[in-house]
C-alpha beads as a LAMMPS data file, in Angstrom:
LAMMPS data file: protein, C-alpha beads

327 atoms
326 bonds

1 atom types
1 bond types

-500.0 500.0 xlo xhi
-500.0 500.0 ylo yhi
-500.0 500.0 zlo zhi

Masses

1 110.0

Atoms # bond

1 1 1 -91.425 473.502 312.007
2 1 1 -89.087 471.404 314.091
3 1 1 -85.703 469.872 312.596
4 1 1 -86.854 466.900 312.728
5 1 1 -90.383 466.986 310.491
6 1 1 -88.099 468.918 308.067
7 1 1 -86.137 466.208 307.799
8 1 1 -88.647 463.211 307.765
9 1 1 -90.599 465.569 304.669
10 1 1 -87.280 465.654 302.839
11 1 1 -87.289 461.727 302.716
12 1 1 -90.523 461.591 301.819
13 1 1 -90.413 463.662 298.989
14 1 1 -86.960 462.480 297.886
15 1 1 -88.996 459.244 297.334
16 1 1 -90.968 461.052 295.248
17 1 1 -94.524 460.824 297.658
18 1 1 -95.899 462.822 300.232
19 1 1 -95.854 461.929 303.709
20 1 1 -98.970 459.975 304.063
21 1 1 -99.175 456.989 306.073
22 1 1 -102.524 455.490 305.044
23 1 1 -101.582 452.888 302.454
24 1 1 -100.322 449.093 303.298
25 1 1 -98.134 449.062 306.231
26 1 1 -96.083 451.166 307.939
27 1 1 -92.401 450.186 309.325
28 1 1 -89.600 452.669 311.146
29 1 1 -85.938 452.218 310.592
30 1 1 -84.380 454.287 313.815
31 1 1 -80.745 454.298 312.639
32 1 1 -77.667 455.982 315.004
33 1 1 -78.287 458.818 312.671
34 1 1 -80.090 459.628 309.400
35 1 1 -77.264 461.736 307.964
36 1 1 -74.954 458.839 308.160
37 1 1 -74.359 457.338 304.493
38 1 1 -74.102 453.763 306.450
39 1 1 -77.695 454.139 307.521
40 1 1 -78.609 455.816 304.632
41 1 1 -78.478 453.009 302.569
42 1 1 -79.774 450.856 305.106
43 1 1 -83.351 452.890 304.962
44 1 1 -82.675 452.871 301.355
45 1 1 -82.849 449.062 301.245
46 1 1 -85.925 448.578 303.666
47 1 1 -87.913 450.832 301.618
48 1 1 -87.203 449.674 298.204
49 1 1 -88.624 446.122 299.375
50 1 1 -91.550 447.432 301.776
51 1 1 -92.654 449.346 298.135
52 1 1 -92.231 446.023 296.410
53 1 1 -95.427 445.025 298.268
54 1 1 -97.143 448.554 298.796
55 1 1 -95.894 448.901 302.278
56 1 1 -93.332 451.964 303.169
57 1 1 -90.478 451.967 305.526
58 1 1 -89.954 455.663 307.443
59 1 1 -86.548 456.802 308.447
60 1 1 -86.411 458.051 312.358
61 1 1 -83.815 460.108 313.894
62 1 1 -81.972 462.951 314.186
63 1 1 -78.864 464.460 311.808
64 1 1 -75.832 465.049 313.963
65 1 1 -73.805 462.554 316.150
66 1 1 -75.534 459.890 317.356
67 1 1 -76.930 460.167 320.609
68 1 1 -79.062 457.759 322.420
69 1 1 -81.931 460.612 323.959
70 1 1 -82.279 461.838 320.158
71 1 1 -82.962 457.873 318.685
72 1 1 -85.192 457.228 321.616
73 1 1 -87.295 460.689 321.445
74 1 1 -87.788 459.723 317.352
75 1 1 -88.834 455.687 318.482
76 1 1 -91.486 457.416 320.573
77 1 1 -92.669 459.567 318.069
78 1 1 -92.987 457.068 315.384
79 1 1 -94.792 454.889 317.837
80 1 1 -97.159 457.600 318.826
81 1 1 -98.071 457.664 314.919
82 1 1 -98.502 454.137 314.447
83 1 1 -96.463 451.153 313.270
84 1 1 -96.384 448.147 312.190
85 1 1 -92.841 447.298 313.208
86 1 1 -89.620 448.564 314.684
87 1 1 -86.031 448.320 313.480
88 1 1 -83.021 449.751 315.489
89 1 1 -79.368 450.128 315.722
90 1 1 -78.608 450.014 318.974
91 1 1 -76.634 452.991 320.513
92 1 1 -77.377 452.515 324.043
93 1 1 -78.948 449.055 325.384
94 1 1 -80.142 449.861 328.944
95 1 1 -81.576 453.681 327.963
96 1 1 -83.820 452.159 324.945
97 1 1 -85.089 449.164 327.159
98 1 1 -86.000 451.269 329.990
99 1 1 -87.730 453.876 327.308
100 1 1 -88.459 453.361 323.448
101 1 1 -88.085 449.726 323.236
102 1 1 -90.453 449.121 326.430
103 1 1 -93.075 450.670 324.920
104 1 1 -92.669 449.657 321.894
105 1 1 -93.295 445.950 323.704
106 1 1 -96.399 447.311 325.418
107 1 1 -97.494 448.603 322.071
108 1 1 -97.077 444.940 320.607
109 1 1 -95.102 446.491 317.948
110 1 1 -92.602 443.703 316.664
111 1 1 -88.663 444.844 317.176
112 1 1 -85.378 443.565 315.593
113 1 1 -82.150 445.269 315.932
114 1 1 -80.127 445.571 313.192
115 1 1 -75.628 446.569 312.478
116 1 1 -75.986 447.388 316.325
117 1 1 -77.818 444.309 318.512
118 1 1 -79.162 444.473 322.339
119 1 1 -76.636 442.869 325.021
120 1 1 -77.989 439.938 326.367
121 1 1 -79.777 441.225 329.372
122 1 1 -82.396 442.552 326.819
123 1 1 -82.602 440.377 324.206
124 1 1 -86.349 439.476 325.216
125 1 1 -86.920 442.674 323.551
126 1 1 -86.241 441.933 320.169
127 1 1 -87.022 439.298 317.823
128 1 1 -83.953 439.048 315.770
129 1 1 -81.084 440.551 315.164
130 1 1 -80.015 441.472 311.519
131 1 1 -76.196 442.255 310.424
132 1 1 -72.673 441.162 311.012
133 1 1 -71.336 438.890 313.739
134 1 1 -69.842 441.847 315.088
135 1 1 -66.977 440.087 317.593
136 1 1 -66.131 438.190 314.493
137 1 1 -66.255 441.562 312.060
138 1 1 -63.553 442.948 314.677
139 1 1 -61.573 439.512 314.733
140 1 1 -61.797 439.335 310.691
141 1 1 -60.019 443.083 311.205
142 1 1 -57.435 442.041 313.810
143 1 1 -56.687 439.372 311.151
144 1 1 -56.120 441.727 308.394
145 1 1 -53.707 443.731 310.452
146 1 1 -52.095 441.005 311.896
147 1 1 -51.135 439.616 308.453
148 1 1 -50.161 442.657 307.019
149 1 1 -47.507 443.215 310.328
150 1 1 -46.688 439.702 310.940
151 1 1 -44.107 441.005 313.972
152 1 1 -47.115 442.827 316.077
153 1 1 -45.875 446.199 317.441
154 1 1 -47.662 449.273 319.319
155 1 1 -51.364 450.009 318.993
156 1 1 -54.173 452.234 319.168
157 1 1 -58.033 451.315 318.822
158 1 1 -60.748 453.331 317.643
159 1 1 -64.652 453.323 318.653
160 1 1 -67.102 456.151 319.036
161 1 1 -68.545 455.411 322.452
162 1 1 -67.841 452.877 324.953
163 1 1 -71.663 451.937 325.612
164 1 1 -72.388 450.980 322.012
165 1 1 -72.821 447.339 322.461
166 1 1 -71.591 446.357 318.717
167 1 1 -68.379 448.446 318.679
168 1 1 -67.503 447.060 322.066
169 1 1 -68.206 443.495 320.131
170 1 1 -65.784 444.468 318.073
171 1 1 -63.101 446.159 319.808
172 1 1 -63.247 442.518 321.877
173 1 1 -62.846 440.772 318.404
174 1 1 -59.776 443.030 317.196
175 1 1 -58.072 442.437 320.467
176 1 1 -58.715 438.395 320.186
177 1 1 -57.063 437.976 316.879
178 1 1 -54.441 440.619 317.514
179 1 1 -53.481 438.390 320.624
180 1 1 -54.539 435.286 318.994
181 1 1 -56.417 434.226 322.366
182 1 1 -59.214 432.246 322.370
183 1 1 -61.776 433.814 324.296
184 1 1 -63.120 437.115 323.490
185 1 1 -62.314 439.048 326.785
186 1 1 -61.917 443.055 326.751
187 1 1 -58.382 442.640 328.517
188 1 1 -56.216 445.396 326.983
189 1 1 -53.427 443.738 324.876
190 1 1 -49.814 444.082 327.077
191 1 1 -47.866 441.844 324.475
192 1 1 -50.214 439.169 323.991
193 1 1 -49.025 438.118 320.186
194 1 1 -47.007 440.528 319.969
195 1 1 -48.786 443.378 320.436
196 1 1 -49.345 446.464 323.001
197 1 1 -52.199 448.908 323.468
198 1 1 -50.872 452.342 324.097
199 1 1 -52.109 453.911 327.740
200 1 1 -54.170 457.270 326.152
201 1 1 -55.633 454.203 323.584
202 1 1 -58.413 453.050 322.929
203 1 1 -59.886 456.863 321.581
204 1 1 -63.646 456.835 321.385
205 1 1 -64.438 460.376 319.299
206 1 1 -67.850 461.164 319.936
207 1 1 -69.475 460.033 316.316
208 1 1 -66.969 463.160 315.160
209 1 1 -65.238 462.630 312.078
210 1 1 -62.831 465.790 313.127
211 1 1 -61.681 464.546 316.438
212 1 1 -60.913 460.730 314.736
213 1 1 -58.846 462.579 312.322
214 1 1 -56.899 464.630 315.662
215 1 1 -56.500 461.476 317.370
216 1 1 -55.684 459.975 314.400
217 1 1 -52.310 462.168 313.349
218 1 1 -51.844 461.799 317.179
219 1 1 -51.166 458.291 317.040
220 1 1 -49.219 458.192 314.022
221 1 1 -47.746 461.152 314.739
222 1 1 -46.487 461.564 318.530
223 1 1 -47.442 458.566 320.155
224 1 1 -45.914 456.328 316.741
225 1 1 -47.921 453.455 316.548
226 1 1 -47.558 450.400 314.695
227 1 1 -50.908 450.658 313.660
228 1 1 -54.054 452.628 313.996
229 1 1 -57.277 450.750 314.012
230 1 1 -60.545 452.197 314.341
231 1 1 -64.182 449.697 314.084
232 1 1 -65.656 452.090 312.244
233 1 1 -65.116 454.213 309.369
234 1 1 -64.470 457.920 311.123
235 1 1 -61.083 458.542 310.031
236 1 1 -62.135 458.734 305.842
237 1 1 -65.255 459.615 306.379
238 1 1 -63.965 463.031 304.352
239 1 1 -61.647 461.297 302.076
240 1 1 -59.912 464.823 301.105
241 1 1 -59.209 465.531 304.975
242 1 1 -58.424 461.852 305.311
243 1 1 -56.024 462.185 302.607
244 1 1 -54.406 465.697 303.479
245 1 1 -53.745 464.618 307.309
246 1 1 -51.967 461.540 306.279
247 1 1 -49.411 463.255 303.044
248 1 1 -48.732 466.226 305.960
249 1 1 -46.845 463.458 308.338
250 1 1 -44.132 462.948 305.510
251 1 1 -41.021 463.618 306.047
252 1 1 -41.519 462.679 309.705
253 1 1 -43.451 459.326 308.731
254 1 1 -43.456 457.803 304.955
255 1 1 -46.493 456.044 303.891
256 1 1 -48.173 456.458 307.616
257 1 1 -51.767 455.739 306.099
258 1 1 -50.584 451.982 305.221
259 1 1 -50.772 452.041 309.314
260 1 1 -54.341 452.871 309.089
261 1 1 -57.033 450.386 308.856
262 1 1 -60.666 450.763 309.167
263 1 1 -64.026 448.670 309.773
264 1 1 -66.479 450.542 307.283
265 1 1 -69.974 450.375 305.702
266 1 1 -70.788 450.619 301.841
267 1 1 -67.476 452.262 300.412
268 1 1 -67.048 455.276 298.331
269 1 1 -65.010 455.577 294.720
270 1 1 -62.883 457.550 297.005
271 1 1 -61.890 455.400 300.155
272 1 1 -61.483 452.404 297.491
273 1 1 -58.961 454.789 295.670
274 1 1 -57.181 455.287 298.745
275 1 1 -56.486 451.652 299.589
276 1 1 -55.217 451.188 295.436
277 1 1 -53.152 454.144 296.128
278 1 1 -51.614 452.436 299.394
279 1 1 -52.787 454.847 301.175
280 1 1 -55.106 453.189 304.207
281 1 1 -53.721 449.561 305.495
282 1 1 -57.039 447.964 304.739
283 1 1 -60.905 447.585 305.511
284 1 1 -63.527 445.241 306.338
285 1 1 -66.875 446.649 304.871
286 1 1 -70.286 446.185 305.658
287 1 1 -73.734 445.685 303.730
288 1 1 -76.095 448.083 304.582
289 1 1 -78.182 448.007 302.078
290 1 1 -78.574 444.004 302.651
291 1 1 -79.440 444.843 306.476
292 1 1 -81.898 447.417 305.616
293 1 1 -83.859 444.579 303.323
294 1 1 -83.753 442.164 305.522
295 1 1 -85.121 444.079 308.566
296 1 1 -87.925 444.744 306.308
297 1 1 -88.524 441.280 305.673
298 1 1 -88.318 440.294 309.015
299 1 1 -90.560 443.069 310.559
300 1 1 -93.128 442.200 307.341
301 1 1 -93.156 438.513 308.365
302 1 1 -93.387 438.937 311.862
303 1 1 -96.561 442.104 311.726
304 1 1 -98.420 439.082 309.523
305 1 1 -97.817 436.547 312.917
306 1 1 -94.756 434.894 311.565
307 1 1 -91.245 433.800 312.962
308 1 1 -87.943 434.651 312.307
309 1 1 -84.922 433.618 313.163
310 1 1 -83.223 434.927 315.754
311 1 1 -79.859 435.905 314.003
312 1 1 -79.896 436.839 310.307
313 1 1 -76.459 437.095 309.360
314 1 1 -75.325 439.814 306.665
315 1 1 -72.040 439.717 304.745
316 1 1 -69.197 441.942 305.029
317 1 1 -65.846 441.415 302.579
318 1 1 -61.660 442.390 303.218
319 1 1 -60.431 445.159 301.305
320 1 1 -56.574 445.154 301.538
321 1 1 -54.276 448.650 300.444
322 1 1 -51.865 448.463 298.385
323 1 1 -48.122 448.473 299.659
324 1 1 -45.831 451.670 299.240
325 1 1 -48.267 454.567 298.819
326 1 1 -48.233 456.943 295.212
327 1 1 -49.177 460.034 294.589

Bonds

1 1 1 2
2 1 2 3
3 1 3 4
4 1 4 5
5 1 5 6
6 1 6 7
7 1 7 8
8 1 8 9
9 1 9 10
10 1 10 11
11 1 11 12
12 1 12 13
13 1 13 14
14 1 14 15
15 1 15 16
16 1 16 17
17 1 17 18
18 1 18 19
19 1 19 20
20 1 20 21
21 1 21 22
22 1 22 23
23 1 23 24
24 1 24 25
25 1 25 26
26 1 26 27
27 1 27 28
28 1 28 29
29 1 29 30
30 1 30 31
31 1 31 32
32 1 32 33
33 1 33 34
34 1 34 35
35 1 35 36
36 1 36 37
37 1 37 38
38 1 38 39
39 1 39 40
40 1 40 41
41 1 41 42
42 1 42 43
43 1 43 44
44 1 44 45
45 1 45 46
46 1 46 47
47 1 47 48
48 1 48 49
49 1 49 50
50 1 50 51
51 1 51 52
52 1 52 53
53 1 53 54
54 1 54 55
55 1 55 56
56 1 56 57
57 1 57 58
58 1 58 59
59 1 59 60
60 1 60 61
61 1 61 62
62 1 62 63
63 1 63 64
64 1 64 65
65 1 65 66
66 1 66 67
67 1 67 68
68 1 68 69
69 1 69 70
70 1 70 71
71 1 71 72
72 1 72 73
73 1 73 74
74 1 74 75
75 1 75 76
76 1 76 77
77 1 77 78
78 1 78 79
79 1 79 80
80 1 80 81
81 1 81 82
82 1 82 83
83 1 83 84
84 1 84 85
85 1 85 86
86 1 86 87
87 1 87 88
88 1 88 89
89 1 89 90
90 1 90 91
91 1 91 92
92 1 92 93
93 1 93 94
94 1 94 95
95 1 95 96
96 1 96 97
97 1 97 98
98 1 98 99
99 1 99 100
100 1 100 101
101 1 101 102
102 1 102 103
103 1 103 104
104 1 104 105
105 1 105 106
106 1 106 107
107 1 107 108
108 1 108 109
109 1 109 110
110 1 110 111
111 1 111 112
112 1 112 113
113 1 113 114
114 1 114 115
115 1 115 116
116 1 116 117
117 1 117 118
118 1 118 119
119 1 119 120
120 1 120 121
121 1 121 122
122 1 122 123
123 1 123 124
124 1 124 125
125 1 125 126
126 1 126 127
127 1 127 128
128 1 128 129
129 1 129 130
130 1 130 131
131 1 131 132
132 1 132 133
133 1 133 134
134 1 134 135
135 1 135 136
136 1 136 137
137 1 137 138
138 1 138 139
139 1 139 140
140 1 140 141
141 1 141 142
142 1 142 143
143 1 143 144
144 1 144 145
145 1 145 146
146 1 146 147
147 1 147 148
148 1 148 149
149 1 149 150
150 1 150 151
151 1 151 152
152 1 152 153
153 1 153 154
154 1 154 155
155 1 155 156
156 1 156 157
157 1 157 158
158 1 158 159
159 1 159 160
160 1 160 161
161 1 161 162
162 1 162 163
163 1 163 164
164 1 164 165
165 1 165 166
166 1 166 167
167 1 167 168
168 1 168 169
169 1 169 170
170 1 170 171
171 1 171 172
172 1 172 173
173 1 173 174
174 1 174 175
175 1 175 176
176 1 176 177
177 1 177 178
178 1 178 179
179 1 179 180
180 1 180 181
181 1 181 182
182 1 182 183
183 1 183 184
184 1 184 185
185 1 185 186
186 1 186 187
187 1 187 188
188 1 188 189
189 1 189 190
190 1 190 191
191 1 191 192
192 1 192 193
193 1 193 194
194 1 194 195
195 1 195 196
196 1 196 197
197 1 197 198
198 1 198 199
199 1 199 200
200 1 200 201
201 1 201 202
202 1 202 203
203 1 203 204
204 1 204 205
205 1 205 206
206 1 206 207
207 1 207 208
208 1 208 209
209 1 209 210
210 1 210 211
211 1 211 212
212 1 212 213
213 1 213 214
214 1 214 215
215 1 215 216
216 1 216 217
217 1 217 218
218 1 218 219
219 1 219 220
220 1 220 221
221 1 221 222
222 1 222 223
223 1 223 224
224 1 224 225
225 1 225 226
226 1 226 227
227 1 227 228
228 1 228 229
229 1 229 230
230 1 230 231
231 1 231 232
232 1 232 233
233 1 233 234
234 1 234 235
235 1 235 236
236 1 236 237
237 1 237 238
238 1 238 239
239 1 239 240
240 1 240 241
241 1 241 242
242 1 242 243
243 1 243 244
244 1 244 245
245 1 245 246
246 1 246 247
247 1 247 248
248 1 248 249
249 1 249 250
250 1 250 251
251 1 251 252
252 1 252 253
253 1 253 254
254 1 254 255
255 1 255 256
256 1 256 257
257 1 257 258
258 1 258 259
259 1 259 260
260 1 260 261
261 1 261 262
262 1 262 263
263 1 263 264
264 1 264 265
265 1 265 266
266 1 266 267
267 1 267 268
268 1 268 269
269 1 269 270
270 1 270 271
271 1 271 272
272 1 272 273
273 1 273 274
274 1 274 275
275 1 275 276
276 1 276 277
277 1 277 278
278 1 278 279
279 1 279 280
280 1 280 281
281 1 281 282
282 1 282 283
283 1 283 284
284 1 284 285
285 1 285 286
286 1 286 287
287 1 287 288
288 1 288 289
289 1 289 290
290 1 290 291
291 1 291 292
292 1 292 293
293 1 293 294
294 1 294 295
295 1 295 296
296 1 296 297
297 1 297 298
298 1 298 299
299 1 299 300
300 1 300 301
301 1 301 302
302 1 302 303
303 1 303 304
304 1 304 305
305 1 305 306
306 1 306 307
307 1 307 308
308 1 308 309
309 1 309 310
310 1 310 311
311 1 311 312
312 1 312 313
313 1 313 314
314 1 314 315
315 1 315 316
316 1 316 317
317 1 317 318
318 1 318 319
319 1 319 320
320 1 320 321
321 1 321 322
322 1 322 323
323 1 323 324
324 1 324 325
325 1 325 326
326 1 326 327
């Protein structure tokens, strides 16, 4: 039995039925990964509405860091098998229009993209996109940082690849509202309102919680930024390690996780803790589980001949840490 049927009978039976495709429609949710909590709660969402109305919603993918060949080889699976609609994150644009996305066109099997859209040169390929403005989901966390150090300083950014078309959006959005211009570009910041990207920034780790936290003490650490700011949420995604790295800078750097702040999906007691314990700077945090419902939705209305709209915006909400960390 390969990895991944293993893993797609674990859902099923986790939602307490047996892997049979047969009844109402039938609807796949490729996330970046199905391990991720993020996407998790996304499938979570788009299932718990597709029962609603005796459809089900199928999680495809791989565990592990995302990778682009892994998301595409589940699409084509899940296509092979039948569906009624497609929703993706998008982890590479030109790989899934060339592959999983082209047939899923040929198919006529309905796409929307959701957290992670198309660039423009493929949008034909989709009928909506569900989640965040993502340019303005990095600009809301430029703001943040900006307001909590008014005087700008030195600066590291954080993504997990550079061809992942919504953490580019918002690695264009931090850098706009960090350098309070007025056009989106992905110029590196050189003093533009006050702040400066360091030369070995921005880090992109791979998906890999570990190397965020390296490159995280790294920052803080030797290279002494101002602030550290990654789009999404791999430096706490282990709250403990999180925590550990950050309390083993002191004596050389006081309170160094109030220069940490993070984009993030659905939060944990734990990364909430840290922010009332002044421990991270601050986070902007998505709604998965609102994405997950909506793609449903959208895919339901468009298998029955429907329209949608193009952009279905989902909500995402400041979080802002508390000043002079405690114990």
């Amino acid at each position: 039995m390969t990895r991944r049927c293993l893993w797609l009978m674990l859902l099923c039976w986790a939602g307490g039925v047996m892997p049979a495709w047969s009844a109402g429609m039938v609807f796949g949710l490729a996330g970046k990964r199905v391990d991720d909590p993020n996407f998790q709660a996304a499938w979570r969402g788009c299932e718990a509405e597709a029962r609603r109305q005796g459809d089900r919603c199928l999680h495809l993918g791989e565990p592990g860091p995302a990778n682009v060949r892994a998301q595409d080889a589940a699409i084509q699976r899940a296509l092979e098998e039948g569906l009624h609609g497609l929703a993706v994150s998008v982890t590479h644009a030109a790989y899934l229009a060339e592959h999983g996305l082209a047939r899923a066109r040929a198919d006529g099997v309905p796409v929307v993209t959701f957290d992670s859209d198309l660039d423009a040169a493929h949008h034909a390929l989709r009928r909506s996109y569900i989640g965040p403005d993502n340019e303005a989901f990095g600009r809301t966390l430029g703001e943040l940082v900006r307001q909590r150090l008014p005087r700008g300083g030195r600066v590291c950014l954080m993504s997990a690849d550079p061809h992942d078309p919504n953490l580019d959006l918002r690695l264009k959005g931090v850098r706009r509202a960090l350098g309070q211009v007025d056009t989106a570009g992905a110029a590196r910041l050189q003093g533009q309102g006050g702040w400066t990207e360091l030369a070995r920034c921005p880090w992109f780790n791979g998906d890999q919680p570990e190397r965020a936290r390296r490159q995280m003490v790294l920052s803080l650490d030797a290279l002494k930024v101002d602030a550290l700011i990654s789009v999404g949420h791999w430096p706490v995604a282990d709250v403990a390690v999180y925590e550990a790295a950050v309390q083993g800078l002191a004596p050389r750097r006081e309170n160094a996780g109030e220069a940490v702040f993070v984009g993030i999906g659905t939060m944990t007691a734990g990364q909430v803790l840290l922010l009332r314990r002044g421990l991270l700077g601050g986070a902007v945090e998505l709604d998965f589980d609102a994405m997950g419902r909506a793609a449903y939705l959208a895919m339901k209305r468009l298998a029955g001949g429907g329209r949608v709209d193009a952009f279905v915006r989902t909500p995402f909400k400041v979080h802002v840490g508390a000043a002079g960390g405690s114990p």
